[in-house]
N, C-alpha and C positions, 0 to 999 in steps of 0.2 A: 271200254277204253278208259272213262276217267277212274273206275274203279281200280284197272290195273296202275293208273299213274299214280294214285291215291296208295295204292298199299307198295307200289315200289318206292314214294316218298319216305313215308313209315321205317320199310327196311333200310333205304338209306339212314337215316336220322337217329335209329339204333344200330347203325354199325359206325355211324358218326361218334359217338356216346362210348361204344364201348373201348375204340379206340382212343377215347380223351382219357379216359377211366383207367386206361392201363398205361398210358402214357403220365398220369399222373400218380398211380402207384408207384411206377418207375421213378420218381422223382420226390416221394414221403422219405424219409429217414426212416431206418428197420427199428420196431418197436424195442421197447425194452424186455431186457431176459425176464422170463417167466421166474428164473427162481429168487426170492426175495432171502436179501441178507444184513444182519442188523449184526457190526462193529462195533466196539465202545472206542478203538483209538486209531490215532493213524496210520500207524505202522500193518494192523490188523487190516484196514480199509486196502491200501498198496497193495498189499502180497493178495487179498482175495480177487479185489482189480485184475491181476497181473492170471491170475489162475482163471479167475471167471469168465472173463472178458465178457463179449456182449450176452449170453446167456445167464447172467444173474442181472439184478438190481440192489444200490447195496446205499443203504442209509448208514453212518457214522453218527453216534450218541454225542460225544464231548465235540461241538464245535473248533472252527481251529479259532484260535488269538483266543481260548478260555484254558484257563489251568485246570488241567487234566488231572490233578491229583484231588482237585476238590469237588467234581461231580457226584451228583446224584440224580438219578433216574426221577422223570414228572411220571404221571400217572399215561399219559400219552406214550413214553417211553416203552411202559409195559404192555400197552397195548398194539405197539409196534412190534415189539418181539413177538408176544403173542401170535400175528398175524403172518409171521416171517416164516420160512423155513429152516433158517438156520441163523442163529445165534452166535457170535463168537465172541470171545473175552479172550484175557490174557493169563490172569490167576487172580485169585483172590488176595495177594500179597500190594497188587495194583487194585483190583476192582474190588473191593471188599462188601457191594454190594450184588455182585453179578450173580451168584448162586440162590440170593433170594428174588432176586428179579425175575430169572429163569421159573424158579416156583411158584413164582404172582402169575407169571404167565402162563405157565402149564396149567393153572388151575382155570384162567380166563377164556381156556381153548377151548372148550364147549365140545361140539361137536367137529370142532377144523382136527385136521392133522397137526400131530404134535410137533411142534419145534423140536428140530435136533440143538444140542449145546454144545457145541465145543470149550474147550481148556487148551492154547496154543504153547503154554510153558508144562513140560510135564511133572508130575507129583517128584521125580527122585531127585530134580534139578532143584527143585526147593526143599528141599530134606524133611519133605514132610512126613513121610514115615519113618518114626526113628522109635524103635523100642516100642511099637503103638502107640508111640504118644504123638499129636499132630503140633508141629513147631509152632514160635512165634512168627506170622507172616511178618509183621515189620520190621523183623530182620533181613528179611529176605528182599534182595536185587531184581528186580521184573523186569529192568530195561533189557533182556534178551537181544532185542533186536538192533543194540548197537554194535554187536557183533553178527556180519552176516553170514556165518555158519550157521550160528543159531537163529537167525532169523530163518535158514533152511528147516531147520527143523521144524519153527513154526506154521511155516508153508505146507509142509508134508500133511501137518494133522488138517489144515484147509482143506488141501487137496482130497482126502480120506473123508471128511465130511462133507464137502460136494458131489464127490461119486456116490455116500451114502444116499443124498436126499434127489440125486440126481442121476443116476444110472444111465441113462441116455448120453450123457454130454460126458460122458469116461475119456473116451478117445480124445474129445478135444481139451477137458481139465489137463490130462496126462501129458500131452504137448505143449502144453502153455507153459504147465510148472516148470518140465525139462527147460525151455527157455529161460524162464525165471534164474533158475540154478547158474546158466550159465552168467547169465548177470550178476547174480549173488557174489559167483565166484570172481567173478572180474574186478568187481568191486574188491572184495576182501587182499584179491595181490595187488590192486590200486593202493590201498591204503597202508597195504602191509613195507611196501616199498617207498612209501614218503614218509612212513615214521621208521626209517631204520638211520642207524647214526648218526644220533642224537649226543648233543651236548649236556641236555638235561633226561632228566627223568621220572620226572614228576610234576603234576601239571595243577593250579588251584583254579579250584570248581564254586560253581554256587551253591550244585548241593551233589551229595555221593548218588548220582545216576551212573555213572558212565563206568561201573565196575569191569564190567564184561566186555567192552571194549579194551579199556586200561587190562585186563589179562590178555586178550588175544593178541594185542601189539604192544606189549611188554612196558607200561608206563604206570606210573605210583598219580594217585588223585589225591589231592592235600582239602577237603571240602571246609567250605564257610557255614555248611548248613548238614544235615546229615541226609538221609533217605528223601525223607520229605522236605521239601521247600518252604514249606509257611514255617518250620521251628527251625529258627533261626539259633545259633551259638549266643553264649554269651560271653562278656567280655575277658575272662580269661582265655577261653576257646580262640575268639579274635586275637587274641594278643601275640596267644602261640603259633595260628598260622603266617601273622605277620614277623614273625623271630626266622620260623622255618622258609621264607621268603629270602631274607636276609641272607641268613647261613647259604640256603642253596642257591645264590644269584638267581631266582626267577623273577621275572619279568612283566609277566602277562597274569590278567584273571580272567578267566572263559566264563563269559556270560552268558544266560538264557535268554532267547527271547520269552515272550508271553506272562514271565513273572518280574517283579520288581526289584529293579536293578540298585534300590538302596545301601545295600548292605554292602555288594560290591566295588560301588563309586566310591563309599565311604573310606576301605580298604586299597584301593586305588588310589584314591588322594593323599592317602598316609605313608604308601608305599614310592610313590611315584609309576604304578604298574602301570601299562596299558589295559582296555579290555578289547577282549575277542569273544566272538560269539560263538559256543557252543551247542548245538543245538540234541534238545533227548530226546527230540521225536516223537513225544506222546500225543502231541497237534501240531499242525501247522498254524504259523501265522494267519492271519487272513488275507495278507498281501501274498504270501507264499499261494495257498490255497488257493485263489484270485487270475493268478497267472502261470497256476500248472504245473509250479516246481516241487518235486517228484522227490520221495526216499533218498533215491540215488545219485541225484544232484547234492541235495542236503547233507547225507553221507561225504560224499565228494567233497565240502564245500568245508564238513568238520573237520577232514584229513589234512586242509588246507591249512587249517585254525590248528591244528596242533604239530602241525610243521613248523610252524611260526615259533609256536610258544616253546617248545620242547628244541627248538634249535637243529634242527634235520639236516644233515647236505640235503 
C-alpha cells in the first residue's frame, strides 16, 4: 500500500510538472527566425522585415540618428556578416565599402556556409556597363527607395535571395512581399496625389538625394550640397541657389534630420525661408527608431513636406 501511494505521488508530481512546462511554453515568445540577415541601411532592414517576418533575424550596420553616408564597417561588422546568411547592401555608389567587406567575410567563413550577397539596385540602373567601362559611382543616385516602384524592385532581389538561402519559407516570403507590394503601391498613388497641382516646381534640398523621387512625381531639386552631404557648396553655389529662390518665389528649405542643419539655417535667415524636414531614409533617427515609425509613415510624412513647400491643392 505505501509503495502504491509513493509511486502514485511521483506520477502525480510528473504530470503536475509536465503540465506547468507546457503551460509555460504556451506563454514564452516564439524564438527568433533561424535565418540571420545583415543590412547596412534602413530602407534595406523595412522591406527584409516586411518579406521576412518572424523567420529571419536581422542586424542593420549604420545605426539610426548616425550619417549613413560616412560609415565604415569595425572588424565585428565583418564578422557578423561572416556568420549571417545573407548579406544585403544597396550598391557600391552608397556602400563603397560593401564588396570588400563581403570578401573579408568570405574569406572569415572557414568551414560555415557561405554568405549569400545581395546588390538591391541593379548594375543597368546605375550605368555601370557602358562600353565595358565601369562608371563613376559618385555620380550615381542610390536613394532608389524614395521612390516606391523602385523600392519594389528592391524588394523582389530580397525576396529571391531569401528563397535562395531559404527554400523552406518560399510560400511564406512569397506572401509577405505580395503584401508588401500592395503597400508600396498604396503609397506611391498616396503621394502621387498630394503632389499634383502644384504652384511650384522645384523644391531646395540639403543635399541631391531625392533624385528619384523628384522624377517619379514630377518636381526640379535646387541642392545646397550635392550627392553627398558633408561637401557642402561654396559661396558662389550659395549665392545662386539663393537668386534661384528669389526668381522662383520658394519658400521653404527641406531639411535632414541626422545631419547638420548649418548650412541650411544659415540660407534660411538670408532668405526668410522656412525649413521642413525632408527625410532620405538612409536611417532613422533614434527617436524615430525608438517608437516604431516605419518607411511608410516617413514616406507619408515627406509627401506632407512637400505639399507644403511645392504648394499642392
Amino acid at each position: 500500500m505505501n509503495f502504491s501511494r509513493s509511486a502514485l505521488l511521483v506520477i502525480l508530481l510528473v504530470a503536475i510538472s509536465t503540465v506547468a512546462i507546457a503551460c509555460d511554453g504556451d506563454l514564452e515568445p516564439p524564438p527568433g527566425g533561424e535565418i540571420t540577415v545583415i543590412t547596412t541601411t534602413y530602407p534595406l532592414t523595412f522591406l527584409s522585415e516586411k518579406i521576412g517576418g518572424n523567420r529571419i533575424t536581422i542586424k542593420q550596420l549604420a545605426k539610426p540618428g548616425v550619417e549613413a553616408h560616412d560609415f565604415e564597417p569595425a572588424p565585428s561588422d565583418i564578422r557578423d556578416i561572416s556568420n549571417s546568411d545573407l548579406f544585403i547592401y544597396n550598391h557600391p555608389a552608397f556602400e563603397s565599402w560593401a564588396l570588400n567587406a563581403a570578401a573579408s567575410a568570405a574569406s572569415a567563413d572557414g568551414d560555415n556556409s557561405p554568405t549569400v550577397t545581395v546588390q538591391t539596385i541593379n548594375l543597368e540602373a546605375a550605368g555601370e556597363n557602358h562600353g565595358g567601362q565601369e562608371e563613376d559611382h559618385s555620380t550615381f543616385d542610390a536613394h532608389v527607395w524614395l521612390n516606391p516602384l523602385k523600392a519594389q524592385e528592391q524588394a523582389d532581389r530580397i525576396l529571391s535571395a531569401l528563397i535562395e538561402v531559404d527554400p523552406e519559407g518560399a510560400q511564406i516570403y512569397t506572401r509577405n512581399a505580395d503584401g508588401l507590394d500592395v503597400e508600396l503601391q498604396a503609397l506611391d498613388d498616396l503621394i502621387g496625389k498630394q503632389i499634383s497641382s502644384c504652384e511650384l516646381d522645384s523644391v531646395v534640398v540639403s543635399h541631391l538625394a531625392f533624385g528619384h523621387m523628384a522624377e517619379r512625381y514630377g518636381f526640379g531639386q535646387i541642392g545646397l550640397a550635392g550627392l553627398s552631404p558633408e561637401f557642402e557648396s561654396g559661396p558662389a553655389q550659395i549665392a545662386g541657389v539663393i537668386k534661384k529662390m528669389n526668381d522662383l518665389g520658394i519658400s521653404h528649405i527641406m531639411q535632414e534630420p541626422n545631419v547638420s542643419d548649418r548650412l541650411a539655417e544659415t540660407v534660411a535667415a538670408e532668405t526668410g525661408a522656412e525649413l521642413l524636414t525632408l527625410h532620405p531614409l538612409e536611417v532613422r533617427t533614434s527617436e524615430q527608431a525608438s517608437s516604431g515609425v516605419d518607411y511608410l509613415e516617413i514616406m507619408k510624412s515627406n509627401a506632407d513636406a512637400l505639399q507644403t513647400a511645392l504648394r499642392c491643392d
